[in-house]
ROTORTI-691750 format. One line per field, with one value per residue (C-alpha): x, z, y; residue number from 0. Coordinates in nm, 4 decimals. Example, Ala and Ser with C-alpha at 12.3 -4.5 7.8 and 13.67 -1.06 7.14 Angstrom:
BEGIN
X = (1.2300, 1.3670)
Z = (0.7800, 0.7140)
Y = (-0.4500, -0.1060)
num = (0, 1)
END
This chain:
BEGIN
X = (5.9186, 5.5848, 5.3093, 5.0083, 4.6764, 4.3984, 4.0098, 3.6783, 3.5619, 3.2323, 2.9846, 2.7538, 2.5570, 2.2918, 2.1917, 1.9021, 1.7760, 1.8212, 1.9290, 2.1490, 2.3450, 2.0940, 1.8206, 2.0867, 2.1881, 1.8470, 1.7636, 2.0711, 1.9414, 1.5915, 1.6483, 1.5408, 1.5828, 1.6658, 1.5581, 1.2571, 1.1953, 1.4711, 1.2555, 1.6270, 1.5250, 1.2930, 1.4145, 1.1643, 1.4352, 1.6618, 1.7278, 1.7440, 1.4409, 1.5149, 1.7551, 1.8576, 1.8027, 1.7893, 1.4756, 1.2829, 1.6121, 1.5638, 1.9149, 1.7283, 1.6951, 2.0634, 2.1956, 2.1401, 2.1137, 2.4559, 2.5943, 2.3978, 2.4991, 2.8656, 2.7934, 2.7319, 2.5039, 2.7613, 2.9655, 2.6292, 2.5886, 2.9868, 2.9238, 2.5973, 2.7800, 3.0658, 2.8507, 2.6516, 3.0208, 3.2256, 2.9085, 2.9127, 3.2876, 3.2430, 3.5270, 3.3087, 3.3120, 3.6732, 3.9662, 4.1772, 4.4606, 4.3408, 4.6637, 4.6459, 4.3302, 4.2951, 4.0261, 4.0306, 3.7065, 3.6753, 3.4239, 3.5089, 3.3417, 3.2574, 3.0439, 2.8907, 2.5604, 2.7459, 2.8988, 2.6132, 2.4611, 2.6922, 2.8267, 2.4337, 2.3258, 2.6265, 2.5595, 2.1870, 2.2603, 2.5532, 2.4571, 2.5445, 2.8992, 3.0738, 2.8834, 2.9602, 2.8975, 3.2260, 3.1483, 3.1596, 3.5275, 3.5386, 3.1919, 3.2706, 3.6086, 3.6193, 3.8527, 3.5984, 3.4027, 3.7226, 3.8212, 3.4955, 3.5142, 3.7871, 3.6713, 3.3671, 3.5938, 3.9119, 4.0550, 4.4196, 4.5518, 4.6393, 4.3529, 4.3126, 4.0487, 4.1459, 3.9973, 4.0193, 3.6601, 3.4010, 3.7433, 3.7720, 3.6344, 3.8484, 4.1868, 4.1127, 4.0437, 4.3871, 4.5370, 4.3778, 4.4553, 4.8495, 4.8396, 4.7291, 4.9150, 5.2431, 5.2197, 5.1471, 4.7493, 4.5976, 4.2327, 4.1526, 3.7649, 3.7373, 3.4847, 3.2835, 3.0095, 2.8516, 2.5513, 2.5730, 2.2071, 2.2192, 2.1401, 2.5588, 2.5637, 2.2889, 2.3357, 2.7107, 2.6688, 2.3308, 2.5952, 2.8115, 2.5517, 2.6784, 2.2940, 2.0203, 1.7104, 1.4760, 1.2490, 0.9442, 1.0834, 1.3417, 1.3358, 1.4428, 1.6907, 2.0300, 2.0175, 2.4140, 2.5301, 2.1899, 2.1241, 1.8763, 2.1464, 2.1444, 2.3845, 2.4090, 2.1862, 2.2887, 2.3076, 2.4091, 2.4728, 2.7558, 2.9382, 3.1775, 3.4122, 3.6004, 3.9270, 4.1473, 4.4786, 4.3777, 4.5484, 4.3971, 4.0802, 4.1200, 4.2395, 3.9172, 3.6763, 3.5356, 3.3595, 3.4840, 3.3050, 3.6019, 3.9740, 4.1178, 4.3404, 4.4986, 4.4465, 4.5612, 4.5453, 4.6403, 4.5651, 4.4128, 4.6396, 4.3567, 4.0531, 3.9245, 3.6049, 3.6121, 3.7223, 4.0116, 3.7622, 3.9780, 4.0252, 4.3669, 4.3790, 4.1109, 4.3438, 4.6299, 4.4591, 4.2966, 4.6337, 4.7612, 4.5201, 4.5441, 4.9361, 4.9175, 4.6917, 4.9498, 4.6306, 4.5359, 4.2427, 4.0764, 3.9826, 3.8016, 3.3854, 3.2650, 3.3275, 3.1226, 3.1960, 3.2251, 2.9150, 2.7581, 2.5341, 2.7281, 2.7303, 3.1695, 3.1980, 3.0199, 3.1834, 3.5225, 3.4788, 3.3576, 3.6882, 3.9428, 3.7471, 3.7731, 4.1112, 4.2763, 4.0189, 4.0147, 3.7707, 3.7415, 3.5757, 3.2363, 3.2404, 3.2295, 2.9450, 2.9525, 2.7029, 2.6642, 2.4780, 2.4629, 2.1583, 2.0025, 2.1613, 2.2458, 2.6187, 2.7206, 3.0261, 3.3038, 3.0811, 3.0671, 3.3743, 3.2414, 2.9229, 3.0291, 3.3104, 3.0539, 2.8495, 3.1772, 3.2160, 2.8130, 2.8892, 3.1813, 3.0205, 2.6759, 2.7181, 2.5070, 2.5646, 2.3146, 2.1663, 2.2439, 1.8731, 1.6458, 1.7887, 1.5322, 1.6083, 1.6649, 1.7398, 2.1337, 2.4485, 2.6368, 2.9346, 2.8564, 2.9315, 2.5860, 2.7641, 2.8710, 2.7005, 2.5712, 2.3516, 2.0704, 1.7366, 1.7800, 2.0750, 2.2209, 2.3964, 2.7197, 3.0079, 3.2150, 3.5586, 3.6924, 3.5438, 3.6431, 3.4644, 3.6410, 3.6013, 3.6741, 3.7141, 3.7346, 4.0976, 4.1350, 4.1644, 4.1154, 4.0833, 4.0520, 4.0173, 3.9926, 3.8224, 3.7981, 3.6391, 3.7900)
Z = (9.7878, 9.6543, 9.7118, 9.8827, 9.7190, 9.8372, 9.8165, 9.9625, 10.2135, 10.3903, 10.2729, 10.4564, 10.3825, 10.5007, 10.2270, 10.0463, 9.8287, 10.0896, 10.4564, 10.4105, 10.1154, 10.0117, 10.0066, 9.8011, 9.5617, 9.4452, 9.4448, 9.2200, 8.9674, 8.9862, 8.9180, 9.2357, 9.3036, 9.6565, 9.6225, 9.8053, 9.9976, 10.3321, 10.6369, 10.8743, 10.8898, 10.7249, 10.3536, 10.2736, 10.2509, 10.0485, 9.6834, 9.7003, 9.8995, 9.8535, 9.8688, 9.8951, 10.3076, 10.4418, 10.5142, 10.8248, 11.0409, 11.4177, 11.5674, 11.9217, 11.6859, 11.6649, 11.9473, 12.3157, 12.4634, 12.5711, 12.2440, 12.0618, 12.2442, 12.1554, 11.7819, 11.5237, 11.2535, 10.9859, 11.2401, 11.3130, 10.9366, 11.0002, 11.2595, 11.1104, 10.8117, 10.9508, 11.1978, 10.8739, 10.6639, 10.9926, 11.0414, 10.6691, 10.6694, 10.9913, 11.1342, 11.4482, 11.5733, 11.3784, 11.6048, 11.4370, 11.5462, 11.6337, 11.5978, 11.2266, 11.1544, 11.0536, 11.0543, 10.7907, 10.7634, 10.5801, 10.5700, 10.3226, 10.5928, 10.9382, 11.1819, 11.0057, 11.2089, 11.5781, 11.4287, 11.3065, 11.6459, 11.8924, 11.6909, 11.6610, 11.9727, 12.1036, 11.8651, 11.9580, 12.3166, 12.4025, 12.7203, 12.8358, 12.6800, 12.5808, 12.6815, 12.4524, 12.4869, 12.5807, 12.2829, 12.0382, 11.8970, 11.9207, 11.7524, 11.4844, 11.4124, 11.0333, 11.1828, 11.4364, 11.2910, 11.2642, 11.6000, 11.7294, 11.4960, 11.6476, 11.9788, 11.9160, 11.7685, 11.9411, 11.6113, 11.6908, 11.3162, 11.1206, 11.2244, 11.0469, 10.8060, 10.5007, 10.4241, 9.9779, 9.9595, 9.7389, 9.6593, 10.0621, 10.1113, 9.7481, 9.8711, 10.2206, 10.0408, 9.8437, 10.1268, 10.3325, 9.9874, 9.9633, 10.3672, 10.3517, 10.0336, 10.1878, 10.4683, 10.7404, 10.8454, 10.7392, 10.7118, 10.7258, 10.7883, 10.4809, 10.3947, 10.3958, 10.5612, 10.5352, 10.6794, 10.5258, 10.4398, 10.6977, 10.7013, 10.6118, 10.4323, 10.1726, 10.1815, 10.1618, 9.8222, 9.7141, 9.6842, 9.4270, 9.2134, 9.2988, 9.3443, 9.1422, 9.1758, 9.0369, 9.3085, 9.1128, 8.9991, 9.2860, 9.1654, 8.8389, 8.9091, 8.9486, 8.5592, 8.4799, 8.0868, 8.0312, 7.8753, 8.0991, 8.4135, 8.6313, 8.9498, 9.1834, 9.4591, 9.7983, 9.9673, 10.2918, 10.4499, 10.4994, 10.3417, 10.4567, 10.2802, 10.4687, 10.2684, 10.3442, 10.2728, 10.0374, 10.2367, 10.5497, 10.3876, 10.2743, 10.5787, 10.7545, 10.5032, 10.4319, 10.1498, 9.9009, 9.6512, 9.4405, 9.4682, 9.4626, 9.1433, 9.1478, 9.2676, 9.1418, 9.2317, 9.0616, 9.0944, 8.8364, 8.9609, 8.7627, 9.0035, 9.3811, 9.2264, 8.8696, 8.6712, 8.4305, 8.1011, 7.9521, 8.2093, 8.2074, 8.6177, 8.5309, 8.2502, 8.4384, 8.7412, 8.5508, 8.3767, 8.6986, 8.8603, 8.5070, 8.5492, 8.9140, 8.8244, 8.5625, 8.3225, 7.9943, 7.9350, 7.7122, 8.0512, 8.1868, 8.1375, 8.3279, 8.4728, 8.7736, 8.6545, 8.8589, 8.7331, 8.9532, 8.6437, 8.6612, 8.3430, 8.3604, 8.5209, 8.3308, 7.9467, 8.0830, 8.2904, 7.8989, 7.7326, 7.9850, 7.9370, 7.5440, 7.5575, 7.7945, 7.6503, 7.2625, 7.0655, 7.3363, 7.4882, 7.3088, 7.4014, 7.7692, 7.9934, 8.2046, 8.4483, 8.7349, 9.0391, 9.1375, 8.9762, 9.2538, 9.5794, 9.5137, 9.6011, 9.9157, 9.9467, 10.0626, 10.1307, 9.7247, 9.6631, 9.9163, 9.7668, 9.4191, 9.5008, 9.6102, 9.3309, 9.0901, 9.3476, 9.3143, 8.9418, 8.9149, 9.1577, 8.9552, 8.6009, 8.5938, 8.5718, 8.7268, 8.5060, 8.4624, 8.5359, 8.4462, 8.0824, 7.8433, 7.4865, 7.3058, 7.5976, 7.5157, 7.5443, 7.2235, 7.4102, 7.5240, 7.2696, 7.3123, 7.0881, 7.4237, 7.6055, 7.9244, 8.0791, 8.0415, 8.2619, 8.2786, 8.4167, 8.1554, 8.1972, 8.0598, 8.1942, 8.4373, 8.4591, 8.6095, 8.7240, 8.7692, 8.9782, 8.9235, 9.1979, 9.2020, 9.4499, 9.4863, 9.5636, 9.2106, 9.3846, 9.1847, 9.2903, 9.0846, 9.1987, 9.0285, 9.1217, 8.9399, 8.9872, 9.1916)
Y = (7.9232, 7.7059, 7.9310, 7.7895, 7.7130, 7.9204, 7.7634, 7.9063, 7.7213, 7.9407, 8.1823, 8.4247, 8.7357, 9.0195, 9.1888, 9.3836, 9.1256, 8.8407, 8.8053, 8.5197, 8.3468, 8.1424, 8.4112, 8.6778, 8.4348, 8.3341, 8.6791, 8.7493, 8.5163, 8.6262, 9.0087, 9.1138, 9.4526, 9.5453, 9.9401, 10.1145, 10.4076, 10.5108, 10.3991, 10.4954, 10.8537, 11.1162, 11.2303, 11.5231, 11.7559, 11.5088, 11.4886, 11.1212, 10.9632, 10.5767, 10.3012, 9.9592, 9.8967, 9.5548, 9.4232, 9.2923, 9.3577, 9.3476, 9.3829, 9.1905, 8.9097, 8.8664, 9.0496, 9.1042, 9.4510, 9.4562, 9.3699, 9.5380, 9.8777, 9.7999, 9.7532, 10.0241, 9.9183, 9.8230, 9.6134, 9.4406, 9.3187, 9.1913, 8.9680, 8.8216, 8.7558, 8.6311, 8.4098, 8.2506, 8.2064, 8.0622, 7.7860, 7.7069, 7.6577, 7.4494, 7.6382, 7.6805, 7.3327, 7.2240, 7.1457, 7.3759, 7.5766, 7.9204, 8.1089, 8.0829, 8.1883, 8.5339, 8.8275, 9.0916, 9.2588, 9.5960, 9.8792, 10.2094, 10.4337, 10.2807, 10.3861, 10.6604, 10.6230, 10.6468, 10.9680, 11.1022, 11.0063, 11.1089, 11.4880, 11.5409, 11.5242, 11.7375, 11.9999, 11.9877, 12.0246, 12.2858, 12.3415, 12.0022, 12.0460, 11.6993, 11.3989, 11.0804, 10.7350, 10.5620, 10.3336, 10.6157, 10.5697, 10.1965, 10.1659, 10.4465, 10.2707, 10.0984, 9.8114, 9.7605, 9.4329, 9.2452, 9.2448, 9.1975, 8.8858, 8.7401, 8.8120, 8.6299, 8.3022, 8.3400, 8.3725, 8.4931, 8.5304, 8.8713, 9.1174, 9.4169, 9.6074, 9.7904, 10.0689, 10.1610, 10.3520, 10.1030, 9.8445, 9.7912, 9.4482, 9.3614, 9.4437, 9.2884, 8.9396, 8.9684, 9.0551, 8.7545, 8.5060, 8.6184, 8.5963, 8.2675, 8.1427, 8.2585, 8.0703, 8.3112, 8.1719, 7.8649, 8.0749, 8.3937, 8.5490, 8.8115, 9.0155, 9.3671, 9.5582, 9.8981, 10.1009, 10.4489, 10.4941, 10.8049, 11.1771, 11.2845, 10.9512, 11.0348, 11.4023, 11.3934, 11.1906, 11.3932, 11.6554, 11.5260, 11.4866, 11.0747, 10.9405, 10.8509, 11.0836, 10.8240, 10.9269, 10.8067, 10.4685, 10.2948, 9.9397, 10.0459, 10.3387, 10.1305, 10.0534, 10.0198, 10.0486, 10.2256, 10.5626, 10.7010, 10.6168, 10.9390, 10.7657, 10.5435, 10.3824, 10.3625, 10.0281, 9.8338, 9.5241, 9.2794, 8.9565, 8.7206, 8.4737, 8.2043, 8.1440, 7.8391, 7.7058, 7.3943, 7.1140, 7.2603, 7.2567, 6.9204, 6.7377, 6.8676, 6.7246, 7.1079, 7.2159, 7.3706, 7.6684, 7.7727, 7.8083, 8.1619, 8.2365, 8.5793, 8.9026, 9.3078, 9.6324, 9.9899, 10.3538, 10.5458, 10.8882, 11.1104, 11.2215, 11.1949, 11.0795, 11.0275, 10.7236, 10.7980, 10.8404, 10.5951, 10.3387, 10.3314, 10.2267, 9.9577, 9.8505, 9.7717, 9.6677, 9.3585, 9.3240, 9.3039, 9.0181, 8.8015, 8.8157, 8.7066, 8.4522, 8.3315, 8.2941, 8.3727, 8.6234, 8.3913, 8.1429, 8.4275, 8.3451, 8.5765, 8.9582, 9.0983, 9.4674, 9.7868, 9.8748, 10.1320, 10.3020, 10.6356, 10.8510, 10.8507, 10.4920, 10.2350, 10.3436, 10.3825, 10.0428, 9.9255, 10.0879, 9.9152, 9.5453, 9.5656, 9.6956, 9.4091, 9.1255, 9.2305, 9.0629, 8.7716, 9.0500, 8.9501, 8.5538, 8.6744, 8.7355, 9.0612, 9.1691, 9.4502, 9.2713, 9.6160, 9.6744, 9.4829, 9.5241, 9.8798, 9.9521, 9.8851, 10.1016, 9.9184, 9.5658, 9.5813, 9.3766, 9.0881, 9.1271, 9.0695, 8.7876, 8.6190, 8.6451, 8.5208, 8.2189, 8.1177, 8.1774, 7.9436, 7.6966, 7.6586, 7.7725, 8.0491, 8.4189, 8.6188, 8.9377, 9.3264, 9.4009, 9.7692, 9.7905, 9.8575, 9.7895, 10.0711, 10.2977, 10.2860, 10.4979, 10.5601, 10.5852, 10.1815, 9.8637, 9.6412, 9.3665, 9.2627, 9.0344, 9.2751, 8.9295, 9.2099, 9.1185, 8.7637, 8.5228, 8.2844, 7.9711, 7.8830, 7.7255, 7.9238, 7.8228, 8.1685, 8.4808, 8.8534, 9.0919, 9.4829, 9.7268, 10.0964, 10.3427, 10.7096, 10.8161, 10.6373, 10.2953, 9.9824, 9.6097, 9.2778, 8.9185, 8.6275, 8.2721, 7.9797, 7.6247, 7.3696)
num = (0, 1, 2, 3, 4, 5, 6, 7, 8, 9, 10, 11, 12, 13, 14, 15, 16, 17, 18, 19, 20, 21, 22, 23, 24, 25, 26, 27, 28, 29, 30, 31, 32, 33, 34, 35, 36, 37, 38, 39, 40, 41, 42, 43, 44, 45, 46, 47, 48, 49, 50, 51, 52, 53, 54, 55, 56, 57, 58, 59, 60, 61, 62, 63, 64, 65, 66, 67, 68, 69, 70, 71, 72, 73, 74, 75, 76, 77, 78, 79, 80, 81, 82, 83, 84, 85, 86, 87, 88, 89, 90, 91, 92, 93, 94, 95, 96, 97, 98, 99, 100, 101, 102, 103, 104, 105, 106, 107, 108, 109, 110, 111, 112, 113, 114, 115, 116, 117, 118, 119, 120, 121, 122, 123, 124, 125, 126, 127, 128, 129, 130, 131, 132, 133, 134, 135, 136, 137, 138, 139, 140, 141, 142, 143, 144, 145, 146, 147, 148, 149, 150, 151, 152, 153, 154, 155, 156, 157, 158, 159, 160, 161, 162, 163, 164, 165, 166, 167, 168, 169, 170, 171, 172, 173, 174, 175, 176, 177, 178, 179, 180, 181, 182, 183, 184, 185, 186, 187, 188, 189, 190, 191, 192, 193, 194, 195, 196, 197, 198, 199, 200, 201, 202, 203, 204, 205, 206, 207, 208, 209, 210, 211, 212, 213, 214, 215, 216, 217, 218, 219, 220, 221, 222, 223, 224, 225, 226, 227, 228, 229, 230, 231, 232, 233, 234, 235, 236, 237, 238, 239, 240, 241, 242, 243, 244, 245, 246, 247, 248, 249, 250, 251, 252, 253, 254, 255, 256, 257, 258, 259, 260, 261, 262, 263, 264, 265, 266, 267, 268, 269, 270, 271, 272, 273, 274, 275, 276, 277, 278, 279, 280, 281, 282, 283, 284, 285, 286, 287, 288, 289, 290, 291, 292, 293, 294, 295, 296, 297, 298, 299, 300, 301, 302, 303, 304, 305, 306, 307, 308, 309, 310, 311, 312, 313, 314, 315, 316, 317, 318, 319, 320, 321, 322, 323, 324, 325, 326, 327, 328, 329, 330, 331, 332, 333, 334, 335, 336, 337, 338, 339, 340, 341, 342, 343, 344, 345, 346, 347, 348, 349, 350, 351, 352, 353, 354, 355, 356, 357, 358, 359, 360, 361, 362, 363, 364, 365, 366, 367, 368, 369, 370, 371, 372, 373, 374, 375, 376, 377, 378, 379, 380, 381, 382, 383, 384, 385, 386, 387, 388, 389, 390, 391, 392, 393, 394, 395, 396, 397, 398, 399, 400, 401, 402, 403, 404, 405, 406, 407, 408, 409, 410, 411, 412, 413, 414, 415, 416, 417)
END
């Protein structure tokens, strides 16, 4: 069987440093940090008092009361990205054959907010005994966005969300690229979205020790590969990525961004939350992707890393590059956009595809900002090329972006130019 080739076709995005694509992506290239103090509830009792919200978000502006009340937060960000992508893809006014297009939309927690919500107020008010909202499961639910997706289109493809912890919205967009390049949809709506910036959210990961406490400096706490790192920073939002069968795509007249080249995914089998030191999941899970992609490691220009400026992550992530890459390792440019939009959980993978498919599109890979020269880890090798603080060009003929996950679940896709 001749496997289908798979292109992106649609963009769209609500996120910290920009509430659409264009917005994000400048952002990206600027060094824009999305990070600033929570304004979603009161942190005086928190270790952690800031992170990477989106800004100047009215949910009236997009929805109406009715909608709104059916929508969590995260599966808010879902639709408006998916609204902005399915526009730019021109899917909404294409005669196209709704059966085969897909919806697989992915969040690593859900409707954390509902939940916190809905179990608060019962536990506030015992006497009443159990009053919900009837929306309470199906706005809680991390499959949610995707079907109200479809709803919204009529798409009648595969629907589903996959839920991998911060490698979600990567293993939903191989599983909408080997959909589509099997034959089974001729697009699919992929993407991620995540709103965990709440009370269990931040206190649940204040208790791992998992967050920066940078209370004093938030635009400069995400500062991956650095040696004053001290965690991670919490973000939200939501991307969408529209990919399409190429001769679909083509016989429309759409757009095109990038064409999809492989995809992988391994488990590190070593820790709930903890990297393998050595990176032996990340290893094989880029292995993995270059040997679906059929491609040599020496085409790869450019890796949107993991990244999240944890003390264990970011070496081991370093360890696993330099063993698969060897010394091409040092021609590369690598870069965690993380230290701008914070990470956004299971909306990181979108997040940072999209980033690769800008990349590969324009020639340009945006920076690793907050490092400080001299302020390094000697477990890190600064002979490579980090993109620290400023974005470079260069030609980008294919692009990586790594997620992890805890559960030890790792996901790798790769895009190249069209």
């Amino acid at each position: 069987m001749e496997l289908k080739r798979v292109v992106v076709t649609g963009l769209g995005a609500i996120t910290p440093i920009g509430n659409n694509v264009e917005t994000t992506w400048q952002s990206l290239l600027n060094g824009v940090s999305g990070a600033g103090p929570i304004t979603l509830f009161d942190t005086k009792k928190f270790k952690t008092k800031f992170a990477c919200e989106i800004k100047n978000f009215n949910q009236n502006d997009h929805f109406d009361r009715k909608e709104a009340r059916k929508l969590d937060r995260y599966a808010q960000f879902a639709v408006i990205a998916a609204k902005e992508a399915v526009v730019d893809a021109g899917l909404d006014a294409a005669e196209i054959d709704k059966d085969r297009v897909g919806v697989i939309f992915s969040s690593g927690i859900g409707g954390i907010d509902t939940f916190d919500q809905e179990v608060g107020y019962f536990f506030q008010h015992p006497e009443i005994g159990p009053k919900f909202n009837p929306f309470f499961i199906p706005k809680m639910i991390g499959d949610i966005a995707a079907g109200h997706i479809s709803i919204i289109y009529g798409f009648r493809g595969p629907n589903f969300g996959t839920v991998s912890a911060c490698a979600s919205s990567t293993n939903g967009a191989i599983s909408a690229y080997d959909l589509i390049r099997l034959g089974k949809a001729n697009a699919i709506i992929t993407g991620g979205a995540e709103a965990a910036i709440t009370v269990s959210g931040v206190g649940g990961f204040n208790s791992m020790n998992a967050l920066s406490t940078r209370n004093d400096s938030p635009l400069t706490a995400s500062r991956p590969f650095s040696g004053s790192r001290d965690g991670f920073v919490m973000g939200e939002g939501g991307v969408c990525l529209v990919f399409e069968e190429l001769e679909h795509a083509v016989a429309r007249g759409a757009k095109i961004y990038a064409e999809v080249a492989g995809g992988g995914a391994s488990g590190d089998a070593y820790h709930l939350t903890a990297s393998h030191p050595e990176g032996l999941g990340a290893i094989l899970v880029m292995k993995n992707a270059l040997a679906d992609a059929d491609l040599d490691c020496e085409l790869i220009d450019y890796i949107n890393v993991h990244g999240t400026s944890t003390l264990v992550g970011d070496p081991s992530e370093v360890k696993a590059i330099k063993e698969v890459f060897g010394k091409y390792a040092y021609k590369m440019n690598i870069s965690s956009t993380k230290s701008m939009t914070g990470h956004m959980l299971g909306a990181a993978g979108a997040i940072e595809a999209l980033a690769c498919i800008l990349a590969v599109k324009n020639d340009i890979v945006p920076p690793t900002i907050n490092h400080v020269e001299g302020d390094d880890d000697p477990e890190i090798d600064y002979s490579l090329n980090f993109t620290f603080n400023k974005a470079q060009k260069r030609e980008v003929r294919y692009a990586l972006s790594n997620t992890f996950g805890f559960g030890g679940h790792n996901a790798c896709i790769i895009v190249k130019k069209y």
